[in-house]
C-alpha positions in Angstrom: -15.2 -72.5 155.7 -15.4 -72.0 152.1 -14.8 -73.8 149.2 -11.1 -72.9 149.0 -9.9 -73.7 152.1 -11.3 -77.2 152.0 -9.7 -77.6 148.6 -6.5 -76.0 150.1 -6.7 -78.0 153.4 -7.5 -81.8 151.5 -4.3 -81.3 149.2 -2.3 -80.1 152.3 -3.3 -83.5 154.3 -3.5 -85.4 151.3 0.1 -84.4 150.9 2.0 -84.6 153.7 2.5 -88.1 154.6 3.7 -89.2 151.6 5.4 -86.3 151.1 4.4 -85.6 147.8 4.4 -81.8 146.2 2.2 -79.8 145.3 3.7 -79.5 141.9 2.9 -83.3 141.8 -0.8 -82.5 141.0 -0.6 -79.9 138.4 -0.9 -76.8 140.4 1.3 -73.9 139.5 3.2 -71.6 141.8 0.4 -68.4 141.8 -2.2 -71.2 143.5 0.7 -72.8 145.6 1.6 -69.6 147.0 -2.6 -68.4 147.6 -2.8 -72.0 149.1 -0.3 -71.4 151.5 -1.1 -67.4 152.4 -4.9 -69.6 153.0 -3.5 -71.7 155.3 -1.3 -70.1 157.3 -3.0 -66.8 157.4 -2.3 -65.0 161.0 0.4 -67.9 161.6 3.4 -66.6 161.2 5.9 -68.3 162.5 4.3 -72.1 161.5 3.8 -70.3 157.5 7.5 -69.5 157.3 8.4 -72.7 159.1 6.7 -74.7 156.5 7.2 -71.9 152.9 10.4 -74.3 151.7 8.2 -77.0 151.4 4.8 -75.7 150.1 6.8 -73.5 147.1 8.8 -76.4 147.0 12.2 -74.3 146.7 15.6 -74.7 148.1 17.0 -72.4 151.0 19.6 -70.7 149.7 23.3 -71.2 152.0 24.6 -68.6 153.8 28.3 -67.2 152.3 31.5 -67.6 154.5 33.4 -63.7 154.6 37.0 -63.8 154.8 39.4 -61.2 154.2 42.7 -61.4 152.9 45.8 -60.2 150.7 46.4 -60.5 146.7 49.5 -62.6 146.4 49.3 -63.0 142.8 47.1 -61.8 139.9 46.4 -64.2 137.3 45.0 -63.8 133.8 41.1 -63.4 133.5 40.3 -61.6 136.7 41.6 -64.7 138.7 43.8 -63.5 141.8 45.4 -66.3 144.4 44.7 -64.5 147.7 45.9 -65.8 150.9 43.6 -65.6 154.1 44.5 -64.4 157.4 44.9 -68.4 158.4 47.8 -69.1 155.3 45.2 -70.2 153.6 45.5 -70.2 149.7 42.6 -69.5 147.8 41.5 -68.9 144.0 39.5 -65.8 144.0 37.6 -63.9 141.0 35.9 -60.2 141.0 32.0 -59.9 141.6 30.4 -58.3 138.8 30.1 -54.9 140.5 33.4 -54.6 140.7 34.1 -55.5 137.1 31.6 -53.2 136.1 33.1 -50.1 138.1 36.5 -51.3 136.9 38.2 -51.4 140.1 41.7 -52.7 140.0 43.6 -54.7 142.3 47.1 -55.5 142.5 49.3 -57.3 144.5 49.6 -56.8 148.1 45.9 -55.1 148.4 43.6 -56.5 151.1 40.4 -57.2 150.2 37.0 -59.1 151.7 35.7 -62.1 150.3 32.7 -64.5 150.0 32.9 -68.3 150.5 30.4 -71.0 149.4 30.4 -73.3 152.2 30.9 -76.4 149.9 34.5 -75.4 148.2 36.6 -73.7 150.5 39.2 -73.4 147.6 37.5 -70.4 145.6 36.3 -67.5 146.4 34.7 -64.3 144.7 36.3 -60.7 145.5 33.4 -58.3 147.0 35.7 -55.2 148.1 38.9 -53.7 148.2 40.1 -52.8 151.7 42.6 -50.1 152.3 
C-alpha cells in the first residue's frame, strides 16, 4: 500500500465516527474527490453509496410533473394553472421557453415541474396541444 492510501484510509477512519468532513481538515475538493476514487476504486456500488458524504454535497430532490390548463395569465410571466385534481397553482415559464418566446394563453395545456417542498408553485416546461 503506498503512501496515499494510508493517508486516504487514516482521514477516512479518523472521520467517520465523529462524523466530521473532510473539508474539516483543510483539504479541497480535487484531493476529496482523488481520496475517494482511492478508496473505492473497483467498488462501485459502496463508492456511490458513500459520494454524498465524502464531497460533502447535497442530493438534489427529484421534481413532481403535473400537467394542466392556463386559467389565467398574470403580469410577469406568472400564469394560475389548474391541475388535473382542481388543484390551483402559481406557475412561471422556464427559461427555455422565455428565450424561444413561446406564448401561452388561456385555456392551453401545458406540463409542469414541482418542487416537492411547495406544492403551490410551479415552473412551465412545455406547451401541450
Amino acid at each position: 500500500m503506498n503512501s496515499a492510501a494510508v493517508m486516504a484510509a487514516a482521514v477516512a477512519v479518523a472521520t467517520k465516527p465523529f462524523g466530521i468532513s473532510w473539508t474539516g481538515f483543510g483539504l479541497n475538493r480535487a484531493l476529496r474527490l482523488f481520496l475517494w476514487r482511492l478508496l473505492f476504486a473497483g467498488r462501485r456500488d459502496v463508492a456511490l453509496q458513500n459520494r454524498q458524504v465524502l464531497l460533502n454535497q447535497p442530493m438534489k430532490e427529484e421534481h413532481i410533473e403535473v400537467e394542466g390548463r392556463v386559467m389565467t395569465v398574470l403580469p410577469g410571466t406568472m400564469f394560475r394553472v389548474e391541475l388535473d385534481n382542481k388543484h390551483l397553482v402559481l406557475a412561471t415559464i422556464c427559461g427555455k421557453m422565455r428565450k424561444r418566446w413561446v406564448r401561452l394563453t388561456v385555456g392551453d395545456r401545458v406540463k409542469m415541474e414541482m418542487s416537492p417542498y411547495d406544492l403551490e408553485k410551479a415552473r412551465i416546461t412545455w406547451r401541450l396541444k
